[in-house]
C-alpha positions as a printed NumPy array, in Angstrom:
array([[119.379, 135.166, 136.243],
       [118.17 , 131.907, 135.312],
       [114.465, 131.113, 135.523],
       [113.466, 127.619, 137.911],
       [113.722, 124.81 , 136.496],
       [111.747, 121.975, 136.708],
       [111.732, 118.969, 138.217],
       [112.095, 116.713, 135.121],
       [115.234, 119.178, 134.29 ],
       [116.345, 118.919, 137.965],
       [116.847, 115.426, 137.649],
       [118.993, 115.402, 134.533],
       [121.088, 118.441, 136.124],
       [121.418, 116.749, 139.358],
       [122.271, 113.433, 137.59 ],
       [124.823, 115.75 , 135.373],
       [126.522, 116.225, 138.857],
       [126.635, 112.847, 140.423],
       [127.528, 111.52 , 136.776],
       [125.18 , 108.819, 136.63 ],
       [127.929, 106.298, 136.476],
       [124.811, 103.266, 136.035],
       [123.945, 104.888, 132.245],
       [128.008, 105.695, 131.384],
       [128.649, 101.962, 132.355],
       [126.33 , 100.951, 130.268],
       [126.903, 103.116, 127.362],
       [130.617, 102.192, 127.254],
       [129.406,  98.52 , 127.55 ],
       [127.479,  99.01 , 124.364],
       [129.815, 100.728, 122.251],
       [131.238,  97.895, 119.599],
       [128.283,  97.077, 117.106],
       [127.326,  93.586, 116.639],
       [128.333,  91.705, 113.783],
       [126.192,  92.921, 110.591],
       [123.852,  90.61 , 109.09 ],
       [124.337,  92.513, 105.559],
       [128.062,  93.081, 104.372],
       [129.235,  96.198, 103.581],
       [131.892,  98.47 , 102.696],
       [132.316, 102.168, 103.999],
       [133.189, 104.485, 100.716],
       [132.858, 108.103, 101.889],
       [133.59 , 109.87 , 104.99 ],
       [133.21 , 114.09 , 105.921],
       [132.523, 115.324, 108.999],
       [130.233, 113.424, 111.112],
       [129.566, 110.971, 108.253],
       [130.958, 107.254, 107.104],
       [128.952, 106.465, 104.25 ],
       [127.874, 102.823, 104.134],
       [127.536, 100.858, 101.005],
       [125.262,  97.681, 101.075],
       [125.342,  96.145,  97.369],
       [122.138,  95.001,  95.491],
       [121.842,  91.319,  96.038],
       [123.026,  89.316,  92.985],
       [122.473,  92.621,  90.415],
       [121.169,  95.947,  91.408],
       [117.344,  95.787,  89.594],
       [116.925,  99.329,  90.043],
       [119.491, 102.243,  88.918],
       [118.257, 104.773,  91.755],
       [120.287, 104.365,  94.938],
       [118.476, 104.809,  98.04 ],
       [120.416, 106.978, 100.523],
       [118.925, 105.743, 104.155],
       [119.328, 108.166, 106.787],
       [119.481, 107.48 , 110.24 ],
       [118.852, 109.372, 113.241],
       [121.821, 110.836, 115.27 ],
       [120.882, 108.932, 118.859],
       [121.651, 104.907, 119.579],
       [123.853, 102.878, 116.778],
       [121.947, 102.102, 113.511],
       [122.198,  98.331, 113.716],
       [118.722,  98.392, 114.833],
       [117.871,  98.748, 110.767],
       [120.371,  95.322, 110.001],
       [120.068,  93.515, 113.409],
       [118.606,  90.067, 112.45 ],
       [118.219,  87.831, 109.299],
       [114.598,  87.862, 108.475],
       [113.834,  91.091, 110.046],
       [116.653,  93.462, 108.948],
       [115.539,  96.591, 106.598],
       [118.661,  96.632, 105.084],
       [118.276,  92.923, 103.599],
       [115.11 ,  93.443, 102.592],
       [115.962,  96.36 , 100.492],
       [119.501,  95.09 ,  98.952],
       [117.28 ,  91.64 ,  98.367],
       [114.695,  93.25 ,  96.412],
       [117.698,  94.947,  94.133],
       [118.656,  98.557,  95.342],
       [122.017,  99.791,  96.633],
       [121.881, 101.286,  99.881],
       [124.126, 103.924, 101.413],
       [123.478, 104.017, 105.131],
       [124.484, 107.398, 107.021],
       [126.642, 106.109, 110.065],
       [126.826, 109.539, 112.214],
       [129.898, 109.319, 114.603],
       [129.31 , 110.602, 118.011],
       [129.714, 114.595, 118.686],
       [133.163, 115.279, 120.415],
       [134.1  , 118.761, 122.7  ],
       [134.711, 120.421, 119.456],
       [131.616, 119.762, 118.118],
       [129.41 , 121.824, 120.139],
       [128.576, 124.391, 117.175],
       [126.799, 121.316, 114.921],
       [123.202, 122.016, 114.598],
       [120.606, 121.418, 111.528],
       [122.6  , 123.573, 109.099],
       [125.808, 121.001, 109.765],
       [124.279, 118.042, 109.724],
       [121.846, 118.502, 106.579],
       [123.713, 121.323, 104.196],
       [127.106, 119.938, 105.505],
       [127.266, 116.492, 105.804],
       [124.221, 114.949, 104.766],
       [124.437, 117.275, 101.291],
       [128.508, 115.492, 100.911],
       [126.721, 112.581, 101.195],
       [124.124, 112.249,  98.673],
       [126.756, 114.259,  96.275],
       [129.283, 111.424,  96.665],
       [126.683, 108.674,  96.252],
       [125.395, 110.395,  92.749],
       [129.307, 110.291,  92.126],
       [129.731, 106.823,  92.773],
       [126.265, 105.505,  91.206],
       [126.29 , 108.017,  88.033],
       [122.635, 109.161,  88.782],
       [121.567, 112.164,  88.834],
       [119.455, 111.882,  91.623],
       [118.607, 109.537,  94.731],
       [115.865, 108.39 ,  96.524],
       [116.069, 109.683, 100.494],
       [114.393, 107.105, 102.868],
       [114.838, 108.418, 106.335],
       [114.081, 107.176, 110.004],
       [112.858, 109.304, 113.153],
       [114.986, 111.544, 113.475],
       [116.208, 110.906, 110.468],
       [113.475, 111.097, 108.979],
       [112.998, 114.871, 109.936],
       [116.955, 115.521, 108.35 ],
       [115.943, 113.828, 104.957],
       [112.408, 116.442, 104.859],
       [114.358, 119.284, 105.207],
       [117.198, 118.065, 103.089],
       [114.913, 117.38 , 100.17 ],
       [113.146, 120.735, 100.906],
       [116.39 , 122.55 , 100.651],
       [117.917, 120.537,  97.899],
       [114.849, 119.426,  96.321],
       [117.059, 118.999,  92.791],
       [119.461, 115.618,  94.286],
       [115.799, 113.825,  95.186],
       [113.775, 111.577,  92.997],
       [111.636, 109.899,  95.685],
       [111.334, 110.546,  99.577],
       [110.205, 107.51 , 102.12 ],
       [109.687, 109.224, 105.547],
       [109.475, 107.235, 108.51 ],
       [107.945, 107.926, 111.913],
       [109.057, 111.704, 111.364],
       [108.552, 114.108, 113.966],
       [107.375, 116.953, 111.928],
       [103.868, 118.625, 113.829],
       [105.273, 119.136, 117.447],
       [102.103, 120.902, 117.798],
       [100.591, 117.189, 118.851],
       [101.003, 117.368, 122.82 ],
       [ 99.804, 113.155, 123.199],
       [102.714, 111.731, 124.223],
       [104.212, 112.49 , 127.989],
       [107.605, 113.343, 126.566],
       [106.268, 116.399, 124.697],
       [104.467, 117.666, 127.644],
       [108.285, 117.137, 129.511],
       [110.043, 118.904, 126.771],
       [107.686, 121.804, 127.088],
       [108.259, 122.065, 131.279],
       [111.854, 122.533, 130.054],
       [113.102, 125.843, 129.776],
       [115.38 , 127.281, 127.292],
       [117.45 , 129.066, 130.308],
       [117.74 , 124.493, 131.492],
       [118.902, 123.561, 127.706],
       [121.199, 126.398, 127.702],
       [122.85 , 125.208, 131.134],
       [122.723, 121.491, 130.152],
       [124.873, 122.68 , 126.701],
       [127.16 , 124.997, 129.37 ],
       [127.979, 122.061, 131.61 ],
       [128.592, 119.542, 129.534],
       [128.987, 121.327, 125.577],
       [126.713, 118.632, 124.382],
       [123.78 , 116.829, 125.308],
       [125.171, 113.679, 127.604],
       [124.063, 109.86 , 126.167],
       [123.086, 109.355, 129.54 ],
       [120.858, 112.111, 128.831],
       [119.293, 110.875, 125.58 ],
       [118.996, 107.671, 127.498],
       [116.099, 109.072, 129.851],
       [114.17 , 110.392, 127.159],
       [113.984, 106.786, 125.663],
       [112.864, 105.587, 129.551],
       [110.54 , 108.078, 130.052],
       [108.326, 107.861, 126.975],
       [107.955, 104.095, 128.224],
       [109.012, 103.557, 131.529],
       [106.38 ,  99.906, 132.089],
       [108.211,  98.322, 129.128],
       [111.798,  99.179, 130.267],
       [110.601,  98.094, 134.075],
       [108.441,  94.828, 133.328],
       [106.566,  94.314, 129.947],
       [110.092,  93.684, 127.928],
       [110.457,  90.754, 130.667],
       [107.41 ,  89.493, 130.815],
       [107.625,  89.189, 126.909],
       [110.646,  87.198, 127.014],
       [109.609,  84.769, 129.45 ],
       [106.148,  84.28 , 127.296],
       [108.577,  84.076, 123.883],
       [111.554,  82.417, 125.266],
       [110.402,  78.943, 123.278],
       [110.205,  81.025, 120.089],
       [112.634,  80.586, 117.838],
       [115.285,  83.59 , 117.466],
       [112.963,  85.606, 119.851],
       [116.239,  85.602, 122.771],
       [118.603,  86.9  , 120.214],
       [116.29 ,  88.921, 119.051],
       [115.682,  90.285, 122.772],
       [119.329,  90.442, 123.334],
       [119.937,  92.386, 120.247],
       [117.089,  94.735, 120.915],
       [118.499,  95.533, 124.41 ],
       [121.976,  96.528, 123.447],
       [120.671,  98.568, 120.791],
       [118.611, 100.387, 123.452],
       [121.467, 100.822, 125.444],
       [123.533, 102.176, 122.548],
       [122.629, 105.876, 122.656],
       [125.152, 108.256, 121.917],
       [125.382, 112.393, 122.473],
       [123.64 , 114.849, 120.681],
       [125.547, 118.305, 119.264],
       [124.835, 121.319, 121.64 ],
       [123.533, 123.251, 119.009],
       [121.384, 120.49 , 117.673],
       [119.974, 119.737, 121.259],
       [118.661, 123.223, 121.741],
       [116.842, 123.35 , 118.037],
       [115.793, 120.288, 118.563],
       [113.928, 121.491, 121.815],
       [113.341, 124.498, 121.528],
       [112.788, 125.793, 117.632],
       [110.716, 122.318, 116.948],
       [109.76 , 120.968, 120.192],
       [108.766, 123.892, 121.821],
       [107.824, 126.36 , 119.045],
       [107.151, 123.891, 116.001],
       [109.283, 126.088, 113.83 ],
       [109.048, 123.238, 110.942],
       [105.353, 122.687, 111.298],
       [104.682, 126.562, 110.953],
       [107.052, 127.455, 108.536],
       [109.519, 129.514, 110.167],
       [112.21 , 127.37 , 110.349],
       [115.733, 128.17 , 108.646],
       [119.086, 126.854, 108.222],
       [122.029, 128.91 , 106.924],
       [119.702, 131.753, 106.561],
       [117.585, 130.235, 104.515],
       [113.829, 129.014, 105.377],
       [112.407, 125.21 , 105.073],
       [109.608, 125.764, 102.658],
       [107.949, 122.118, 102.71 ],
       [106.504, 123.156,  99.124],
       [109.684, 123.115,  97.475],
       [109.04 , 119.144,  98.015],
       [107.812, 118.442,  94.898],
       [108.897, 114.484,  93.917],
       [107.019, 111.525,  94.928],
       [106.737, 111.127,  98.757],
       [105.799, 107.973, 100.778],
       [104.463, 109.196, 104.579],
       [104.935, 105.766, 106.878],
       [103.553, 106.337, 110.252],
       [103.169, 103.63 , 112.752],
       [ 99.53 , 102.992, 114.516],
       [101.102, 102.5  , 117.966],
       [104.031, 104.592, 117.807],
       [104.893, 105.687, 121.56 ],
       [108.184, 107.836, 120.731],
       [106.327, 110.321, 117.565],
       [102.532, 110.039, 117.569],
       [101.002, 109.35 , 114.177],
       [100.064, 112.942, 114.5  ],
       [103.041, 114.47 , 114.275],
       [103.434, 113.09 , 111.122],
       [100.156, 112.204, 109.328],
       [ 99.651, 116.159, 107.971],
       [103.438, 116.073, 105.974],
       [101.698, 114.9  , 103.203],
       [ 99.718, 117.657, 103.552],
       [102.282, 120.549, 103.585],
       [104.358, 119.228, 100.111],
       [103.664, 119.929,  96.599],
       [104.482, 116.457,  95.612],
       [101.211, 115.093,  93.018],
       [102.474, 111.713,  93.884],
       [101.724, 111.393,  97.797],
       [100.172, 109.242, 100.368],
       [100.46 , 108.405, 104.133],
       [101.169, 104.853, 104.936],
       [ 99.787, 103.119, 107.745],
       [100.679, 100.099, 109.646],
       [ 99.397,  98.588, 113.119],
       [103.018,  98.895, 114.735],
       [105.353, 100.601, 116.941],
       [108.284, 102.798, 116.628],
       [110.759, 100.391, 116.26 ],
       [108.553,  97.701, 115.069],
       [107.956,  99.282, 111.818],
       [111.597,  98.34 , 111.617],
       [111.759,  95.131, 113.446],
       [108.542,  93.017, 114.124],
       [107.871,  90.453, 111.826],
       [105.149,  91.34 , 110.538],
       [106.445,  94.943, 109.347],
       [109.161,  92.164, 107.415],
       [105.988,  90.3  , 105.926],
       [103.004,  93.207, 105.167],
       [104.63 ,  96.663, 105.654],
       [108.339,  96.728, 103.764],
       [106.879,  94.759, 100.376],
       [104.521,  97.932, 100.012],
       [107.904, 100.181, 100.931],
       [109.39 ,  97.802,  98.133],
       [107.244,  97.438,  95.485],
       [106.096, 101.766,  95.898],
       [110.088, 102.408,  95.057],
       [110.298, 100.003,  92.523],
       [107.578, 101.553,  90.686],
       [109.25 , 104.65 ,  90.834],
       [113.082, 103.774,  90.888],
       [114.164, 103.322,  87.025]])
């Protein structure tokens, strides 16, 4: 018999039921991605994966290619969304090629993908066809969120294809409980994730969708319009607010498998953290990380608390470490302008020092 649920897990099985047609209209609204601000080309696709390729502005400066990884909820246009303020520009302007992971959505057959698919299936293709395309023999791995969390494990388990490592807001220490949607997680039950999985064989957008509102429910309500009426005479700030809200709307489903690892071997029992996690019977040993690593954790970050990331550093063999620090949120370390003007120059000039 299954154990009660909570309320929290109520809701999203309830919602399950009456289908929450507001967040599928929306989602379907969202689908298309705007129009790129950085051109690109896709040159390799396996499994979940199109592989994008950004070129070097005027000649690549540096011969290491930076794979960027992405996480597997909302459309990554949020890292190329607006001239000025794009991560992508900024890192084909200062000379590298980029290959941006583009994860299609999970379909009914895809139920079975968890950690081992993603990162020793398609994620491994990946950085094997970029070190085909570019000659090198290895890459530099710059991941986001959850993103950031494949690219550490990747580079743990295939520590050989890695020259240099840039994590970003990574959820690694689940044992910080500061942020509400931890303590939600942890009311959820593995006998709930297992239903959610039965009903629906993945994890519903919709679903995704409420995590996102419920780790800041003022700013989806009022703050995001308040700031737009105090902005709206800045230049590029409605764009830039119009942008920012249909990449919020843009989630997409999460693998059933992937879901309940997710929640309940990292979430619930910090698997990673401890040092008990595997993946295709084989266990994530953090000090097989041994090349240069770059920790960026934002100050204000209200979706992975700087303390579920600050002790990565920590937990690697790398001689060549540091955390990174910045006085920004989690998608402002991507965004904001002033991530564009202070933070990504030291992301810049750290690879370039270690890139040729």
């Amino acid at each position: 018999m299954l154990q009660p649920i909570n309320a929290i897990a109520g809701y999203w099985l309830d919602g399950a039921l009456r289908t929450l047609d507001g967040f599928k209209q929306g989602a379907r609204a969202t689908v298309n991605d705007p129009p790129p601000v950085t051109p690109y080309r896709v040159v390799f696709e396996s499994g979940k994966v199109r592989l994008r390729h950004y070129a070097a502005q005027h000649r690549a400066a540096y011969r290491t290619p930076i794979v960027l990884v992405y996480a597997l909820v909302k459309r990554p246009f949020v890292l190329d969304m607006q001239t000025g303020r794009s991560v992508v520009e900024y890192l084909t302007r200062a000379g590298f090629d980029v290959y941006l992971t583009d994860w299609s959505p999970p379909n009914a057959a895809d139920t079975w993908r968890g950690f081992d698919a993603y990162v020793n299936g398609d994620l491994d293709k990946a950085v094997r066809a970029v070190r085909a395309l570019t000659r090198s023999a290895q890459v530099t791995v710059l991941g986001y969120c959850l993103g950031a969390l494949l690219s550490v494990v990747y580079t743990a388990l295939h520590p050989e294809n890695v020259r240099n490592l840039v994590s970003t807001a990574t959820p690694f220490d689940m044992g910080a409980r500061e942020l509400p949607i931890y303590n939600l997680v942890d009311q959820m039950s593995a006998e709930a994730m297992e239903l959610v999985t039965r009903v629906h064989g993945n994890c519903p957008a919709w679903m995704v969708h409420t995590f996102f509102t419920a780790m800041a429910p003022a700013h989806h309500a009022i703050d995001k319009y308040v700031g737009l009426y105090r902005n709206a005479e800045r230049d590029g700030y409605a764009e830039q607010f119009d942008l920012f809200e249909r990449w919020m709307n843009s989630d997409v489903a999460l693998a059933g498998r992937i879901f309940r690892e997710l929640g309940g071997d990292l979430f619930k029992r910090n698997l990673l953290a401890r040092g008990e996690f595997e993946l295709g019977g084989r266990r994530v040993e953090l000090a097989q990380i041994k090349c240069p690593l770059l920790n960026v954790v934002a100050d204000y970050d209200d979706v992975v608390h700087p303390h579920s990331s600050l002790g990565l550093v920590d937990r690697v063999a790398s001689r060549d470490r540091r955390n990174l620090t910045f006085p920004t949120g989690h998608v402002g370390a991507m965004v904001s302008g002033a991530a564009h003007e202070q933070l990504w120059p030291q992301i810049g000039a750290w690879l370039g020092e270690r890139s040729n």
